[in-house]
LUMNUMAR-61566 format. One record per residue: residue in three letters; x, y, z of N, C-alpha, C, O, CB in turn. Coordinates in steps of 0.02 Angstrom, whole numbers, plus 50000, padded with zeros to 5 digits. Atoms other than C-alpha are relative to their C-alpha. Glycine has a CB too. Layout:
ALAXYZXYZXYZXYZXYZ;...
END
This chain:
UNK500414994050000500005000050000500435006350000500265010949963499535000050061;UNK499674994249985501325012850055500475000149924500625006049913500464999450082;UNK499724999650062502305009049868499425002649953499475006849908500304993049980;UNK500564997950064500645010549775499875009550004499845014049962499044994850021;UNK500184991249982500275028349872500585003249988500505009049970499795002350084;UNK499294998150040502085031749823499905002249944499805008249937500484994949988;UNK500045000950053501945027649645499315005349975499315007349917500014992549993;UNK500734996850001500045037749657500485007550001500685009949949499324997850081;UNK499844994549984500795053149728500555002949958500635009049950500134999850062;UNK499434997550052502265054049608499845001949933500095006449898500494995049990;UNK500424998350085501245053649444499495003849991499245006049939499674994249965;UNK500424992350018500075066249510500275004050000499975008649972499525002850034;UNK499584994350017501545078349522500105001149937499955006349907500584999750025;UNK499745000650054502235072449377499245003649938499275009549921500284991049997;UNK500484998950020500645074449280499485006949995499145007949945499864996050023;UNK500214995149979499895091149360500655006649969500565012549955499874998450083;UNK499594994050026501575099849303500154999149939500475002449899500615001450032;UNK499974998950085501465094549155499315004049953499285006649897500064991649968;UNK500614996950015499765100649139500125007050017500015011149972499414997150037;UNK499884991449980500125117549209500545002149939500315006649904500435001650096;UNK499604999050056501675118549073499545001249931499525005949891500484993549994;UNK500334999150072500555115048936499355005049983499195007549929499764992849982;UNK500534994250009499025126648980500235005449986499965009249945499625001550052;UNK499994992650011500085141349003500345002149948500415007949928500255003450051;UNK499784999650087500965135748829499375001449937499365004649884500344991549979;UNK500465002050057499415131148742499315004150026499015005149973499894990749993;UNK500444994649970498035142448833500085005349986499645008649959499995000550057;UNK499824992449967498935157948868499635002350033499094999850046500105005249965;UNK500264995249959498605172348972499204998750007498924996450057500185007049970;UNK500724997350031496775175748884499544992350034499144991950080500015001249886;UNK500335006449962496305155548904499904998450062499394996550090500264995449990;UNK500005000149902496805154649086499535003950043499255003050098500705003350032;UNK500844994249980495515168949101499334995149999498904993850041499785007549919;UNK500805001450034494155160649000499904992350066499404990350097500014997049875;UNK500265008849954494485141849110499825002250077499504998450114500854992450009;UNK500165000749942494375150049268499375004350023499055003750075500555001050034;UNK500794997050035492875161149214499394995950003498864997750029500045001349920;UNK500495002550018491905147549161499944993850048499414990650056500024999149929;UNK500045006449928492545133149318499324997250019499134991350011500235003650079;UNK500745001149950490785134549413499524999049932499054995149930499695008550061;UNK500965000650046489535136249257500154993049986499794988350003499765005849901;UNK500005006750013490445122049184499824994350017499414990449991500304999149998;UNK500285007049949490465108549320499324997750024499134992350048500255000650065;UNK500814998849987488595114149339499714995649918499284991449908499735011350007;UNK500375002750075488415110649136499994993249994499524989949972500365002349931;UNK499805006650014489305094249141499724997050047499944991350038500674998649995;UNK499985006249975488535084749281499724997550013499664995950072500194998850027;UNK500305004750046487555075149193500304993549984500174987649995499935002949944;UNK499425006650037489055066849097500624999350062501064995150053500515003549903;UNK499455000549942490215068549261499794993250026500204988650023499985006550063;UNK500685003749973488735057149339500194992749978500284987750013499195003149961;UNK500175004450051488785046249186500684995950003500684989850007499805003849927;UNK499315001749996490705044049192500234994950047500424989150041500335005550012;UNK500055003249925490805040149370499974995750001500454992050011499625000850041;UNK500425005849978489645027849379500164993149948500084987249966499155002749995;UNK499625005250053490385017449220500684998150023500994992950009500115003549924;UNK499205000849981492075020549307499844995650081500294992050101500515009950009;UNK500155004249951491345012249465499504994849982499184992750029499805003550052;UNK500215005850003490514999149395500624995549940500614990049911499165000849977;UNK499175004550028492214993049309500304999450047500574993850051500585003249950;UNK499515001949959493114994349443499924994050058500334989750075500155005850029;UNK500315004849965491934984949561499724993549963499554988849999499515003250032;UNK500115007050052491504970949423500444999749959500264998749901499384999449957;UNK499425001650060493054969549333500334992550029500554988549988500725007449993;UNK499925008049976493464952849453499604996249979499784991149951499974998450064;UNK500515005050021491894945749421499844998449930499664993049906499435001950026;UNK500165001850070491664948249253500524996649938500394994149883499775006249976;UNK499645005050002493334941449235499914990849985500104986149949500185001550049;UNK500115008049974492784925749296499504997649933499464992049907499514999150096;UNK500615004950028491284925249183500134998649953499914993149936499375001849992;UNK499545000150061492384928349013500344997250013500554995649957500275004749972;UNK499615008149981493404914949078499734994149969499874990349923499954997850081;UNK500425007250010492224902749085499414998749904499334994949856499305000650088;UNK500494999450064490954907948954500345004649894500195003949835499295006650051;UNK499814994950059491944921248829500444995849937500694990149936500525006750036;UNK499575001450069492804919948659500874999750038501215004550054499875008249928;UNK499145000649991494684913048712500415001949938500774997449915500254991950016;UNK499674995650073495424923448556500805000350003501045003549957499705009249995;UNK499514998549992497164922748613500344996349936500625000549902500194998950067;UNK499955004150041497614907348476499835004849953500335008149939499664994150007;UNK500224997850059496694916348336500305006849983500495007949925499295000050000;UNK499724995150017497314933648358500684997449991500754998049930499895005250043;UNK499685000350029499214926548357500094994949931500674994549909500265000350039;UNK500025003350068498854915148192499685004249947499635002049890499644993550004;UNK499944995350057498354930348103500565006849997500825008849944499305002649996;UNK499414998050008499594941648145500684999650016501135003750010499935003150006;UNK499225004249991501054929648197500445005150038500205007050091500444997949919;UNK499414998549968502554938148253500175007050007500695009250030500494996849970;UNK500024992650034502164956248203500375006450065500775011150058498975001949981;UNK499904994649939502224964848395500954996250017501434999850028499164998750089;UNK499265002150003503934953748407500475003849963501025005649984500084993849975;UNK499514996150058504624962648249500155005850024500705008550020499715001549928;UNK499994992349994504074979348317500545000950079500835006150098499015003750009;UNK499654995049945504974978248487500724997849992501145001150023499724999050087;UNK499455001350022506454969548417500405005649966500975007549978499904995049964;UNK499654994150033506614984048290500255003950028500815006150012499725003349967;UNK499824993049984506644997248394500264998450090500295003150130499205006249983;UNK499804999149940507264990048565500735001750022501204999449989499824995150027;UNK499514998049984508604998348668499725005050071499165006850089500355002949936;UNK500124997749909508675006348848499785007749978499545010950025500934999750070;UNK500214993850010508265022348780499194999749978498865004749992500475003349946;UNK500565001050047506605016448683499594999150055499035001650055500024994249943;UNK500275005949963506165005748829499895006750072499555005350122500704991250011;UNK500084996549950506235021148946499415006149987498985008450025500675002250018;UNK500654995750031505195033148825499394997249995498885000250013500095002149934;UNK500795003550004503795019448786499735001750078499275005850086500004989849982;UNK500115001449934503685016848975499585007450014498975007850014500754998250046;UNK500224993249987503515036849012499505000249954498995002049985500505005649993;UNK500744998450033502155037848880499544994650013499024994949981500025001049919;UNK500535006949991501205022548925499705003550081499095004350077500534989550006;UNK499824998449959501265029049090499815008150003499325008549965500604997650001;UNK499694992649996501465048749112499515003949949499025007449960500885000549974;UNK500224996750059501035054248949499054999250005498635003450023500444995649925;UNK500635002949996499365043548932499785004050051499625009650032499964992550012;UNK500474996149937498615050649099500195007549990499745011450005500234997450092;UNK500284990750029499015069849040499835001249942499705007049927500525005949999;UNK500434999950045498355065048879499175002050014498825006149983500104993849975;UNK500715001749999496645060448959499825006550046499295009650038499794991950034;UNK500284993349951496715075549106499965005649972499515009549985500395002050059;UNK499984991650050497275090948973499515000649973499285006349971500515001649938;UNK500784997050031495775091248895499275002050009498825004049971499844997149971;UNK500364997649942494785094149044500045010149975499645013949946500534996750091;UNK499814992150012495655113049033500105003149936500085009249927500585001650030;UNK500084997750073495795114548857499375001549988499215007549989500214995249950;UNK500654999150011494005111548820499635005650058499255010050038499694992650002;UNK500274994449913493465122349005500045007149957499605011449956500835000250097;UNK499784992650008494285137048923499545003949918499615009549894501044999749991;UNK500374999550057493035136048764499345004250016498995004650067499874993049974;UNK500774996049996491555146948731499334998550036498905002250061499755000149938;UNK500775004149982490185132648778500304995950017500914996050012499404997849951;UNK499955006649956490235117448862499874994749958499814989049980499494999550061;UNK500405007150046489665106848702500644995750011500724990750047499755001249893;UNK499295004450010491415101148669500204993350064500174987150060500695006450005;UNK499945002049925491835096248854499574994150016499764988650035499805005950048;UNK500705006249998490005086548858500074994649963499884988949979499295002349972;UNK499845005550049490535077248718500714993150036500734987450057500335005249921;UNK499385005349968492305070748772499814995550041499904989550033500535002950040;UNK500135005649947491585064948936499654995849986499704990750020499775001650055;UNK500555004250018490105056448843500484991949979500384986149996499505004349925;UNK499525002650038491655049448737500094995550034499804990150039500535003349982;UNK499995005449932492415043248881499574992850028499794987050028499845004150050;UNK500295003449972491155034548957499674994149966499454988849989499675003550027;UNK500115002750045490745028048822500454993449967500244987849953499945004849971;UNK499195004649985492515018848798500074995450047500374990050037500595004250023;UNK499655005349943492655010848959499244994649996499274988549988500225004850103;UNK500565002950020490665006448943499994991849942499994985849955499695006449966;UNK499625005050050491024996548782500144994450017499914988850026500555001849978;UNK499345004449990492504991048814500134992850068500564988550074500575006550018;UNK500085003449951491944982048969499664995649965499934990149965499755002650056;UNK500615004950024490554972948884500414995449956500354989349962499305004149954;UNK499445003450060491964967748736500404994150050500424988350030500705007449962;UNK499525002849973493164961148877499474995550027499944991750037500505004150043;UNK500495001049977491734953048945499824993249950499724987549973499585006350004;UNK500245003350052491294944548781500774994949979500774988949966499675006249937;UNK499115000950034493364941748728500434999050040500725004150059500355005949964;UNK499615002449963494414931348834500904999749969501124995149935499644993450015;UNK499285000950058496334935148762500525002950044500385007550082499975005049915;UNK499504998849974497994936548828500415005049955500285005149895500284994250017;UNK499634995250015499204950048791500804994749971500914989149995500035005850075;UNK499365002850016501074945148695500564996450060500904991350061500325005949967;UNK499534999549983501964947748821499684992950077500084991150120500255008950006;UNK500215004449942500844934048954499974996449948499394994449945499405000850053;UNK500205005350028501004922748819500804997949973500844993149935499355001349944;UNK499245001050012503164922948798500165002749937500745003549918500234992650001;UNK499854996050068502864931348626500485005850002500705007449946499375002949972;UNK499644993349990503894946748684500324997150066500294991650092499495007750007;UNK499774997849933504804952548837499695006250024499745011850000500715000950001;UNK500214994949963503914961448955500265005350015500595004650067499874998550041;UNK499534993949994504664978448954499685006250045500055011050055500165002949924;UNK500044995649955503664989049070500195005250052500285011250065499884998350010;UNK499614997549923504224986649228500854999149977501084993950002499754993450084;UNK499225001950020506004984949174500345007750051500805007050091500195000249883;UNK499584995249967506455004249246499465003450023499475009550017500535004049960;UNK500364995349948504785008049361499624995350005499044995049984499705007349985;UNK500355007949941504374990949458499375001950043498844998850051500674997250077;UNK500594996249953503335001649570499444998549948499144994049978500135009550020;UNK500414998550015501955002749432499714993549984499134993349963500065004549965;UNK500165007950001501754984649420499304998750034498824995950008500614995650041;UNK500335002149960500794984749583499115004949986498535003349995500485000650071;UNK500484994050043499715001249504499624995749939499014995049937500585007449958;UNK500485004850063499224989949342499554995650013499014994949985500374995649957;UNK500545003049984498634977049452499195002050026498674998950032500254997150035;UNK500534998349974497554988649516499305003749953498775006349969500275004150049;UNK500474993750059496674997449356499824996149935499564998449885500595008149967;UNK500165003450059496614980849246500244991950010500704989950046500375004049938;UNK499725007150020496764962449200500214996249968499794995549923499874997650001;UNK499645004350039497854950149119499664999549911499874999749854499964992550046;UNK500275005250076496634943848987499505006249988498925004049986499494989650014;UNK500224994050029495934962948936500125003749989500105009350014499775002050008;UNK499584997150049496794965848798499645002649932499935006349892500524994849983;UNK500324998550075495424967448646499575002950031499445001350089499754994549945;UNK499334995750019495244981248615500485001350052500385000250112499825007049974;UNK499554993249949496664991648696499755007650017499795012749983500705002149960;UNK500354992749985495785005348793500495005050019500255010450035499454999850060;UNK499224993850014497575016048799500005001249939500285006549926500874997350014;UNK499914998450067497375015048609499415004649995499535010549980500024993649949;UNK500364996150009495415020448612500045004850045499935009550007499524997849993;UNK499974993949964495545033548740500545004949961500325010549947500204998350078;UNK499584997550014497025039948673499835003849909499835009549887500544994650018;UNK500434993550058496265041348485499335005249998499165009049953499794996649943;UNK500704996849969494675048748559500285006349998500235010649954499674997550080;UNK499694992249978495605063148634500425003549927500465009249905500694998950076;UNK499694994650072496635064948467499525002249932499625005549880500694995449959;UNK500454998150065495235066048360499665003950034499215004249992499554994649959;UNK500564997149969494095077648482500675006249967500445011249938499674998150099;UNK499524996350009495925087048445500055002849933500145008649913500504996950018;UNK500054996650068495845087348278499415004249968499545008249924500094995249958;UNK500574994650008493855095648267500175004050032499865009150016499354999050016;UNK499934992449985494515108348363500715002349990500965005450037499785001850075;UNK499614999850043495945109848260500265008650003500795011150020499654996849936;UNK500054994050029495535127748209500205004650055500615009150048499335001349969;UNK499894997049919495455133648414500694998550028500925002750067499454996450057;UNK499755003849969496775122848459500934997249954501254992249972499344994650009;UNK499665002550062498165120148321500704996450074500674990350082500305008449918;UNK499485002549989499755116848437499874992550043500314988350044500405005450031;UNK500455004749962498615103748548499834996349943499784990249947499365003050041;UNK500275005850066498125096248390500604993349985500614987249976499945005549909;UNK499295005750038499955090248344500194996650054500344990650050500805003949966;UNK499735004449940500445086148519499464993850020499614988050010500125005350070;UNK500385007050015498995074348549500064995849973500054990450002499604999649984;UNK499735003550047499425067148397500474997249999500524992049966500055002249962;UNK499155002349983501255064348450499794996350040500094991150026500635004950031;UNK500015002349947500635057048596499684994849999499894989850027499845003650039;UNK500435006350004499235045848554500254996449941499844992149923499215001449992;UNK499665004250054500345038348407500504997850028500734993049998500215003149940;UNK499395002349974501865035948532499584994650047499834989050054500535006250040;UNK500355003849957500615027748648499724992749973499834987550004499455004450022;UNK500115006150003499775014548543500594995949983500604990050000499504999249961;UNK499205001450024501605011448472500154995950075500224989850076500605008949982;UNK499855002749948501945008748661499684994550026500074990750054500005003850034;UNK500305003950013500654997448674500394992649988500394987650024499685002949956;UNK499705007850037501634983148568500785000250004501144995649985499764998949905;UNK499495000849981503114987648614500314998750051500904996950051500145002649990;UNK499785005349939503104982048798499724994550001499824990750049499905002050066;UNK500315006250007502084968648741499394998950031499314993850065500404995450020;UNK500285000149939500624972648825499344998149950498904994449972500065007450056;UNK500475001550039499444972048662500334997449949500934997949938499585004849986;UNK500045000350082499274966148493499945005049957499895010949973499514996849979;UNK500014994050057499204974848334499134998549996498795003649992500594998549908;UNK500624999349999497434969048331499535001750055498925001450044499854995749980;UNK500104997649941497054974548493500115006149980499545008249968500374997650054;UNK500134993850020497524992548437499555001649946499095005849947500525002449987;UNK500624996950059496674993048273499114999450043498715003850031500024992849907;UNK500515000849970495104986448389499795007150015499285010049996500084995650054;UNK500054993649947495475002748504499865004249944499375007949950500715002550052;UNK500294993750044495425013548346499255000749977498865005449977500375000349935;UNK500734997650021493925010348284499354999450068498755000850061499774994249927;UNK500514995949963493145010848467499905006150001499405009650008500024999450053;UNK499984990349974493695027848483499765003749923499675009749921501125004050028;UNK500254994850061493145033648300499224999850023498925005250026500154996949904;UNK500645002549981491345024348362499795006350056499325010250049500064991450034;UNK500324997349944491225033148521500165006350007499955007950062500134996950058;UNK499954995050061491735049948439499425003949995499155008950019500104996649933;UNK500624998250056490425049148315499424999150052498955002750035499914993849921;UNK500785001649969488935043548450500175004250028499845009050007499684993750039;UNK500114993249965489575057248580499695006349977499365010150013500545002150014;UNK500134994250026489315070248450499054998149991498575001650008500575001549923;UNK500644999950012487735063948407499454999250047498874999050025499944996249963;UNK500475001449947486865061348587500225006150048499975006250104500074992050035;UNK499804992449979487705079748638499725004749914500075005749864501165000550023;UNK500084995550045486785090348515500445007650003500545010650056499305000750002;UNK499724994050018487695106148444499415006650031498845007950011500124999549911;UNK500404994749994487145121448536499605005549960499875010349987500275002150027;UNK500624999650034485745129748423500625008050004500805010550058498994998050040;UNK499714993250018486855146948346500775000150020501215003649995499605006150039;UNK499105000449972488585141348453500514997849963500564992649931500164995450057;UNK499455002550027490175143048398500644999650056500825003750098500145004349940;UNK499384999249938491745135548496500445005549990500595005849930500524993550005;UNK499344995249985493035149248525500584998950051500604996950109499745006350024;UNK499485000049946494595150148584500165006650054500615006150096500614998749961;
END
């Protein structure tokens, strides 16, 4: 417990200053106005989908043992079929590019990166004209783990690296987070990869607001492309396990926008 609250307390520093770096890069002055302007209406607009979030995020966390058990017994064992269609592919990829330098960057973006992927856009979107945007993401969200539960649920499959296909490269230079993974996921829920859909979610919410948002556009992009990359390079997914995650996150996207109607005359601003 006292390593996990360790490992907790270090990646909310880590994480919070990286968020503060990037608002007062990618905000400025004027934004920092508009997010702390709009704090109270917001949290009032959103919580609805705060609600919605929550409650998807606590019913994974509290049935993610059990439903374990039941995709055990009952689910698609896919582990066989996914490596006899793409054989050796996540092998190639960490072979290509492994080295103590690679193995320390995947890690930090799997890690680090990923969780100020998913928190920056809290304050990015905050600092916008309306709240549509914001309503959406979280819909997004919830939407992702929602899913994605029901999928893992359905799809019993092991990851490369629990199956000797790879070398586990994670924990290799931050052991501590080992005991953190056990706590936020399980062995055999790997299809999709919800680090892949979360991660294109946020880069595509990045790219419609493109126009507001241009330097946030590319960095997302850097980030959620180094991420599913990271993905198969500690061996943690498949390549079909990411493509899965992409097209959750194009899916849950496209339904956010469409069950958050566009405010009637609103335009986002930066």
């Amino acid at each position: 417990m006292i390593v996990l609250l360790s490992v907790l307390a270090y990646l909310f520093v880590v994480v919070a200053s990286m968020c503060l770096v990037a608002a007062v890069a990618i905000l400025g002055q004027g934004g920092l106005y508009r997010l702390r302007a709009n704090l109270r209406s917001y949290l009032w607009a959103t919580r609805k989908q705060i609600a919605i979030l929550l409650a998807v995020l606590l019913i994974s966390a509290l049935g993610r043992g059990g439903l374990q058990v039941i995709s055990e017994v009952y689910g698609w064992h896919a582990t066989g079929t996914i490596f006899a269609i793409e054989g050796t592919f996540v092998a190639w990829v960490q072979g290509t590019l492994l080295s103590p330098i690679a193995t320390v960057y995947f890690s930090w973006i799997y890690i680090y990166a990923y969780v100020f992927l998913l928190v920056f856009p809290f304050l990015v979107y905050g600092a916008l004209s309306t709240p549509r945007t914001l309503k959406r993401l979280i819909v997004a969200y919830a939407l992702n783990y929602a899913v994605g539960l029901v999928i893992y649920t359905m799809v019993f499959a092991h990851g490369p690296r629990n199956v000797d296909v790879v070398t586990s490269l994670l924990f290799t230079y931050n052991p501590g987070f080992q005991e953190l993974a056990a706590q936020v996921n399980e062995n055999a829920n790997v299809f999709p990869s919800l680090h892949t859909s979360l991660s294109m979610t946020v880069a595509t919410f990045a790219y419609l607001t493109r126009d507001e948002y241009p330097v946030w556009t590319v960095l997302s992009a850097w980030i959620a492309a180094s991420v599913m990359l990271a993905t198969m390079y500690l061996g943690i997914h498949w390549l079909i396990d990411v493509l899965g995650g992409i097209v959750l996150a194009l899916g849950c996207v496209s339904a956010s926008r469409r069950i958050v109607a566009p405010d009637p005359g609103a335009r986002a601003k930066r």
